[in-house]
C-alpha positions as CSV (number, residue, x, y, z in Angstrom):
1,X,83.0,12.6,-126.2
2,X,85.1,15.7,-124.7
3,X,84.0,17.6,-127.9
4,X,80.6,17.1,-127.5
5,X,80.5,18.0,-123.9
6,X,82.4,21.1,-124.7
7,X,79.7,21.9,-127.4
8,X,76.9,21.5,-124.6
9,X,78.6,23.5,-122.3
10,X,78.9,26.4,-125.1
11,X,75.3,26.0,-125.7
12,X,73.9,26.0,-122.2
13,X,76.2,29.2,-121.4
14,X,75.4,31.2,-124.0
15,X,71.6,29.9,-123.8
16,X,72.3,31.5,-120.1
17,X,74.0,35.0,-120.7
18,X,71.3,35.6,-123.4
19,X,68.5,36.5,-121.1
20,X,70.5,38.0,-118.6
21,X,69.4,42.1,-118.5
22,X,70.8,42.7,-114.6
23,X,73.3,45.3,-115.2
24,X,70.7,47.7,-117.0
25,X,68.0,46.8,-114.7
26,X,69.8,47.8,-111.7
27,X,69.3,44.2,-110.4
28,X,72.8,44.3,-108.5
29,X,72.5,41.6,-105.8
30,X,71.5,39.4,-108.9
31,X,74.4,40.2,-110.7
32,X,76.8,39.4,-107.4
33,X,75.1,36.2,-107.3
34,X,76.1,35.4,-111.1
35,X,79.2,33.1,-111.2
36,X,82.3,34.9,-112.3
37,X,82.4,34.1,-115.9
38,X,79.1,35.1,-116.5
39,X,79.6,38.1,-114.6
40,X,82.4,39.1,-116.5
41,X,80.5,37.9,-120.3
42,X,77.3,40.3,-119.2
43,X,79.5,43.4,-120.5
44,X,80.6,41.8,-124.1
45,X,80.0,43.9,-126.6
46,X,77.0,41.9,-128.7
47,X,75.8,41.4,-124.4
48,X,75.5,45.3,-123.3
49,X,73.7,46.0,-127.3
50,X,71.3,43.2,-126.4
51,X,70.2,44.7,-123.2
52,X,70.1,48.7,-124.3
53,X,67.4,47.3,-126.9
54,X,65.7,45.6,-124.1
55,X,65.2,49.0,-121.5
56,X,64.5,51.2,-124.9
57,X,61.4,52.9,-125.2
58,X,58.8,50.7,-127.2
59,X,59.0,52.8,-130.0
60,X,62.2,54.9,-131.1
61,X,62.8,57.2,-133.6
62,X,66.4,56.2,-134.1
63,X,68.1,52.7,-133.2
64,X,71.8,53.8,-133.5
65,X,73.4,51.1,-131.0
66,X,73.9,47.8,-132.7
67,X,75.7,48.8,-136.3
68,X,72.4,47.7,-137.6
69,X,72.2,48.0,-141.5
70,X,68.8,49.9,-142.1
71,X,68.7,49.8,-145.4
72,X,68.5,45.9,-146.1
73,X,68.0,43.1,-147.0
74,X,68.1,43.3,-150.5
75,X,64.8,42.6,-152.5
76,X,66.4,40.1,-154.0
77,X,67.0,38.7,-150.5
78,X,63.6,39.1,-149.5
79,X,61.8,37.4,-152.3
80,X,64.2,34.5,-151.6
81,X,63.0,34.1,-148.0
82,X,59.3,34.0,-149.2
83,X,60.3,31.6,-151.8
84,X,62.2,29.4,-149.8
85,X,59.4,28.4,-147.4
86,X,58.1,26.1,-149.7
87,X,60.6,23.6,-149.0
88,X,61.8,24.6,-145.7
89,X,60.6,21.2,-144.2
90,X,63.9,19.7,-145.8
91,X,67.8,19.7,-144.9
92,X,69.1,22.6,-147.1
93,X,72.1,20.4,-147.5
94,X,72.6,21.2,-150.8
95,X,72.0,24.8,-150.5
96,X,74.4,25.2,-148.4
97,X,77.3,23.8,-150.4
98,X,75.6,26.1,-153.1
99,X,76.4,29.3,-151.2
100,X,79.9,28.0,-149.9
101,X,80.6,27.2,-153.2
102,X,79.9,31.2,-154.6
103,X,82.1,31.9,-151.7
104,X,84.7,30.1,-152.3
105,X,84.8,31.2,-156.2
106,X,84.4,34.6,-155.5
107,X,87.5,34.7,-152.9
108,X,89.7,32.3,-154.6
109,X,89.7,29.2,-151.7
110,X,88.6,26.3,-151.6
111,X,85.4,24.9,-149.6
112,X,87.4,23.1,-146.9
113,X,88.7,26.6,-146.0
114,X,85.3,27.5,-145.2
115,X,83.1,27.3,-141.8
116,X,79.7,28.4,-141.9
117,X,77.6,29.0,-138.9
118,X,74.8,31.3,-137.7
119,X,76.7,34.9,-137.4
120,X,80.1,35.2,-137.1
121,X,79.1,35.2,-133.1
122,X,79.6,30.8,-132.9
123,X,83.3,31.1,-134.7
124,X,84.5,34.2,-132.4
125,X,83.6,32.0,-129.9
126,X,84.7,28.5,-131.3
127,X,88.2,30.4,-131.7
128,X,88.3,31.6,-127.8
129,X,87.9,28.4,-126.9
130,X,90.2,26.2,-129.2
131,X,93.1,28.8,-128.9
132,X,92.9,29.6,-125.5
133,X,92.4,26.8,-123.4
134,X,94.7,25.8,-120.3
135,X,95.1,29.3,-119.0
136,X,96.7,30.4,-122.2
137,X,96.3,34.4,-123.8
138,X,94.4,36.4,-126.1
139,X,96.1,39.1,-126.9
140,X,93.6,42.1,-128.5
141,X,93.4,45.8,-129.0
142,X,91.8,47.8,-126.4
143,X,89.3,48.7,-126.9
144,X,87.9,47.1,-129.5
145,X,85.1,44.4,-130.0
146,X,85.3,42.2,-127.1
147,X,83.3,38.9,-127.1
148,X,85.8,36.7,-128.1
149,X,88.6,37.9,-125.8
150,X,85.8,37.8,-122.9
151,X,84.5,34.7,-123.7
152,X,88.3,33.3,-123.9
153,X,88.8,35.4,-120.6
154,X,85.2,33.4,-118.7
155,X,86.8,30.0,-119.6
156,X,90.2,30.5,-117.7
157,X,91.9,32.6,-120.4
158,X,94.9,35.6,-119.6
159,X,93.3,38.4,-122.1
160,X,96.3,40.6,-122.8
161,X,94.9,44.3,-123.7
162,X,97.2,46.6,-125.7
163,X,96.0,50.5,-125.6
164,X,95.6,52.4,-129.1
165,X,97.8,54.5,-130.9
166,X,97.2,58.1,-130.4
167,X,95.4,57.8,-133.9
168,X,93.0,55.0,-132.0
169,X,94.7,52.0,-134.4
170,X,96.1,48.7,-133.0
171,X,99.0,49.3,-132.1
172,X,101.2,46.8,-134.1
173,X,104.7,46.8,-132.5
174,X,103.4,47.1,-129.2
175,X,101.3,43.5,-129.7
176,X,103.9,41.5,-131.6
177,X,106.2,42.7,-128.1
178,X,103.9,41.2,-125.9
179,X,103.7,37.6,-127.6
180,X,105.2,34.9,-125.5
181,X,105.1,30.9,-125.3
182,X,101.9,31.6,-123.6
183,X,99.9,33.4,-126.3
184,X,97.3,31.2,-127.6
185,X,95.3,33.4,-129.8
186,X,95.6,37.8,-131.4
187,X,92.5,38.9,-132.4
188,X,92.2,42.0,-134.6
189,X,89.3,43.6,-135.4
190,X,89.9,45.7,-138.7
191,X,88.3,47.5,-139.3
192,X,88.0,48.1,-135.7
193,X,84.9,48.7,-133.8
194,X,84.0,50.7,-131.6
195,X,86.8,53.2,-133.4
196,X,86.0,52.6,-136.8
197,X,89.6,52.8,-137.9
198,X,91.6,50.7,-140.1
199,X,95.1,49.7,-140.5
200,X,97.2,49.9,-143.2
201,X,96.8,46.3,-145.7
202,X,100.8,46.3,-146.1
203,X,101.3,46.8,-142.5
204,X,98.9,44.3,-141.4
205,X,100.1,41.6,-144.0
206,X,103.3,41.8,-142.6
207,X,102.3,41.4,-139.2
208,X,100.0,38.7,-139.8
209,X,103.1,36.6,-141.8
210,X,105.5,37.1,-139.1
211,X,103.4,36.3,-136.1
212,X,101.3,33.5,-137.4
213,X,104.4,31.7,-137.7
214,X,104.0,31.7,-134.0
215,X,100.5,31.9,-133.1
216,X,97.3,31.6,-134.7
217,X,95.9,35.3,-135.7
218,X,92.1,36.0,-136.2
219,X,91.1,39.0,-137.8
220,X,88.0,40.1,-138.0
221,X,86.6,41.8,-140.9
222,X,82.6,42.1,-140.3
223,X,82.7,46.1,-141.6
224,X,85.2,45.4,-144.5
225,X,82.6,45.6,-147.0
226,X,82.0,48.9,-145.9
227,X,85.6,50.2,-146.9
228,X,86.4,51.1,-151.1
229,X,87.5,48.0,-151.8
230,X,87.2,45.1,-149.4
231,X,89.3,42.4,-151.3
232,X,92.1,44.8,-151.4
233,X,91.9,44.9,-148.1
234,X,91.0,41.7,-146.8
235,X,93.7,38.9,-145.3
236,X,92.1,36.2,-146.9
237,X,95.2,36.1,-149.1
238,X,96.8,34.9,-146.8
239,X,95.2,31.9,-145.6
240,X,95.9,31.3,-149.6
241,X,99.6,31.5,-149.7
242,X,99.3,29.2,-146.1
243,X,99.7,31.5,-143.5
244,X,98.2,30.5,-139.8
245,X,95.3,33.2,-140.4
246,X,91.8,33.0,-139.6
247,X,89.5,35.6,-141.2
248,X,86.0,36.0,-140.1
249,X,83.5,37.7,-142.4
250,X,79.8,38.1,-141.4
251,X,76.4,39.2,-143.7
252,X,75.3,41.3,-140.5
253,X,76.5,44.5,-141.7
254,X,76.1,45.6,-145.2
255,X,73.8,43.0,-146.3
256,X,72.0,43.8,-143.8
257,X,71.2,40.1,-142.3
258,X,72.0,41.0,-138.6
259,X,68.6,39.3,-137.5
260,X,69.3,36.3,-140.7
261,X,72.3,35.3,-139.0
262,X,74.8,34.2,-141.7
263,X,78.6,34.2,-141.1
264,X,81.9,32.6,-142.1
265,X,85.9,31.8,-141.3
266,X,88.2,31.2,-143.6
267,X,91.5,29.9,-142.8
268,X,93.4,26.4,-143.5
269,X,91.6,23.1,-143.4
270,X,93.0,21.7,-140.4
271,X,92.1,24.6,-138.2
272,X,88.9,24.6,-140.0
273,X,88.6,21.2,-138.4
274,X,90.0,21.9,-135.0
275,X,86.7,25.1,-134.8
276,X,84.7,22.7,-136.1
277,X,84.9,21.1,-132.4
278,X,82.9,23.9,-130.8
279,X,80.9,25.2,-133.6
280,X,77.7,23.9,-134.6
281,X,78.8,25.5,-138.3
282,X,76.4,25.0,-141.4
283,X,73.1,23.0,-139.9
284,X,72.6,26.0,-137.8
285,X,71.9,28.1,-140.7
286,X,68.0,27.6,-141.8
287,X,66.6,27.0,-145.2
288,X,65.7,31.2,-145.2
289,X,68.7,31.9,-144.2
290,X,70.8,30.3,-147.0
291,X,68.7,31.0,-149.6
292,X,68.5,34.8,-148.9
293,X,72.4,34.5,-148.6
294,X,72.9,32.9,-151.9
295,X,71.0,36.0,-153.3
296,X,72.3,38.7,-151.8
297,X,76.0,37.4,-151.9
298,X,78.2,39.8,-154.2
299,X,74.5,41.5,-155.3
300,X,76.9,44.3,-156.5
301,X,73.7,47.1,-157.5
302,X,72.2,47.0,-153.8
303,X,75.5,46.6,-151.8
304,X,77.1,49.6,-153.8
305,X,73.4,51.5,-152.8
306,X,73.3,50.5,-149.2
307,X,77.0,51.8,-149.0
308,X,76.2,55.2,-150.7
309,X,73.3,55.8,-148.4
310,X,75.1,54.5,-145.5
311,X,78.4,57.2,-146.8
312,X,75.7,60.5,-147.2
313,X,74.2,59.6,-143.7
314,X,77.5,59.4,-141.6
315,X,78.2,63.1,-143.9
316,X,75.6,64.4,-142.5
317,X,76.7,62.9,-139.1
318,X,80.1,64.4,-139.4
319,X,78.3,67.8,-140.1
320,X,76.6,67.8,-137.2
321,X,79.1,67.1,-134.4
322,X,81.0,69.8,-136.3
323,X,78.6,72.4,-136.0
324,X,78.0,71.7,-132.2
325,X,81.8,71.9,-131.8
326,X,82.7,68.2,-131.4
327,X,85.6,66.0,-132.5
328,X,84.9,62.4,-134.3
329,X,87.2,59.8,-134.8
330,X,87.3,59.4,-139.0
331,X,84.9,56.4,-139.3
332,X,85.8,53.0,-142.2
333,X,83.0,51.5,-141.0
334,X,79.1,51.8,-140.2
335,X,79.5,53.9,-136.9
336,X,81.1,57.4,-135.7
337,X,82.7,58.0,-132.5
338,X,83.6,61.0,-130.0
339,X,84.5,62.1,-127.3
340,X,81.3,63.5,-124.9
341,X,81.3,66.6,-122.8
342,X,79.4,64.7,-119.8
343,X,79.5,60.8,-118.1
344,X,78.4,58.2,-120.6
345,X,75.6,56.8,-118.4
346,X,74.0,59.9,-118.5
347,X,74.3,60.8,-121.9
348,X,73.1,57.1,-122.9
349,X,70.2,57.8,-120.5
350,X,69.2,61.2,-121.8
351,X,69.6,60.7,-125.6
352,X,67.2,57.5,-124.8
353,X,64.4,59.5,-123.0
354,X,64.5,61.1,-126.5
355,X,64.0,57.9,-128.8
356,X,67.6,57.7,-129.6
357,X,69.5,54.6,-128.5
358,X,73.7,54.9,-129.0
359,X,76.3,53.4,-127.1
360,X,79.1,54.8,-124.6
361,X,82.9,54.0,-124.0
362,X,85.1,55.2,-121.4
363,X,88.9,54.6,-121.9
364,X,91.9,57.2,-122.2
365,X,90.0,58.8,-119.0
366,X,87.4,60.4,-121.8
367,X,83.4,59.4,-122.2
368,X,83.0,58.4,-125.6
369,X,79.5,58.0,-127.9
370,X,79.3,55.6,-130.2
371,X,76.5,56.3,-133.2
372,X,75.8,53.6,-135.6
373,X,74.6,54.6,-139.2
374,X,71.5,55.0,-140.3
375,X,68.4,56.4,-142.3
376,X,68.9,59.9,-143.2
377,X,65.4,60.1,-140.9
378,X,66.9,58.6,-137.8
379,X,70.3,60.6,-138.3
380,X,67.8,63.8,-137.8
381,X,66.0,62.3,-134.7
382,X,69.8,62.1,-133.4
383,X,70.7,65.7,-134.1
384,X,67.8,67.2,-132.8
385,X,68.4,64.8,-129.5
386,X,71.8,65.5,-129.2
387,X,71.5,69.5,-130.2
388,X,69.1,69.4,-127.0
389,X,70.9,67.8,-124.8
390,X,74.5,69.1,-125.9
């Protein structure tokens, strides 16, 4: 009974911070009204992206604020959609062990180490609320992608934030310091977003074997398939050789299946089970969904294309911010950022009277743009935006 209730409670908060647009509508007394934890959930990351698309101009020349994948779904992807409609009036039970099971295979685990669910969105938050309940902490970078630590924060969490290096990496030695009896969860985000940077895989192992002997570590590797070679790089290894790791992984990115919804954890059975508790996990997937996922998974010739486009776009990007005399932060993922010569709201604001939606940071005391990847067409629209405004 508890679980379910929690799982109701999930649902009818998220159901309510979905629609909420105050903040960018200038709707302040409405926001002061808001309890506190939705207050506080209205700036999450996946929250704030969600609203800019809502106040954007009904057309634009260049969505650059979500770390959107323009250049997918695959074909392959697409024809299985259309196909599966025939039989979307039945469970896709099987369909779904199907992809699990290519999953599984591919990465060397077996299927109890896997939770599926509708984005990696459901897990981030299953995690912040299994690991973090009774006033415990989440310890994270900051900044760096902040649902889960803000949802673990709006349901009575401590969220421990440890700055960047000077490079703009997690900062290791600093985090492992800070853990105490109290720490319920440590989320990394690696590559990291909104930064784009990566850490060192030896470095990170390390880490992750020596803390999780303490406390569960979730590390989150939505842009890994962006980087030369994601396996390499990826902690699933260690959830193999029994570590206390969870590693999310999500088709959002360079599969391109941020509006398909299709994510997954890995990590060891029993904490499998314990997410399970607030998850909804496969049966939110649809028929569609599964089916375009069981295509696309591992569909080496378009992922390899997707990544060279995405690679000559955020070239051209580099060129750019060079020429105008800006700095960039050396991106592994889908997105670039720098440091802005005005305040962020105003930037955000102008570049969108243009057609170009981007996001804005401020931490270190700098304003900071954010520019997701795109079409070599919509990189344009941005540098003859920014060029004008600059």
């Amino acid at each position: 009974m508890p679980n379910s209730i929690n799982r109701r409670n999930w649902i009818k908060s998220t159901a309510l911070l979905a629609g909420s647009t105050a903040f960018f509508s200038g709707a302040f007394n409405k926001l002061a009204a808001m309890p506190k934890n939705l207050q506080r959930n209205l700036f999450g990351d996946r929250l704030v992206e969600e609203a800019a698309i809502l106040q954007s101009p009904p057309v634009m020349k260049a969505r650059l604020l979500a770390n959107e994948n323009p250049f997918g779904p695959s074909p392959a992807a697409k024809k299985a959609v259309q196909e599966a409609l025939e039989l979307s009036y039945q469970y896709p039970f099987m369909r779904m062990r199907e992809l699990s099971g290519k999953i599984a295979a591919h990465e060397g685990i077996k299927q109890n180490n896997i939770l599926m669910d509708a984005g990696s969105s459901p897990l981030l938050m299953a995690a912040a609320l299994q690991f973090c309940k009774n006033g415990a902490e989440v310890m994270s970078a900051d900044p760096t992608y902040n649902d889960m630590p803000s949802t673990a924060e709006s349901h009575g969490a401590k969220w421990v934030k440890v700055p960047l290096t000077a490079d703009y990496k997690h900062d290791l030695e600093a985090m492992e310091a800070k853990i105490t009896s109290n720490t319920g969860l440590v989320y990394i985000c690696n590559p990291n977003n909104p930064t784009g940077t990566v850490l060192d895989t030896a470095k990170l192992k390390a880490f992750c074997e020596r803390v999780s002997k303490k406390v569960p570590v979730f590390i989150d590797e939505a842009y890994i398939d962006y980087m030369p070679d994601p396996q390499a790089a990826s902690m699933i290894d260690l959830v193999k050789s029994g570590s206390n790791v969870i590693v999310a992984r999500t088709f959002s990115k360079l599969y391109g299946f941020a509006g398909l919804r299709c994510g997954y954890v890995v990590a060891q059975p029993d904490t499998i089970k314990k997410l399970s508790d607030f998850a909804v996990g496969s049966m939110s997937l649809s028929a569609t969904t599964v089916a375009a996922a069981i295509a696309a998974y591992q569909e080496k010739d378009f992922l390899t294309d997707a990544l060279k486009k995405t690679e000559a776009s955020k070239a051209y990007l580099y060129a750019v911010l060079k020429k105008e005399g800006y700095d960039y932060i050396p991106s592994s993922a889908n997105f670039v950022m720098f440091p802005i010569k005005m305040e962020g709201p105003k930037f955000s604001q102008l570049m969108n009277d243009k057609g170009v939606g981007i996001r804005v940071w401020n931490f270190n005391g700098q304003h900071w743009c954010r520019v997701s990847i795109g079409r070599m067409d919509e990189m344009e629209a941005f540098a003859e935006a920014f060029k004008a405004i600059s």
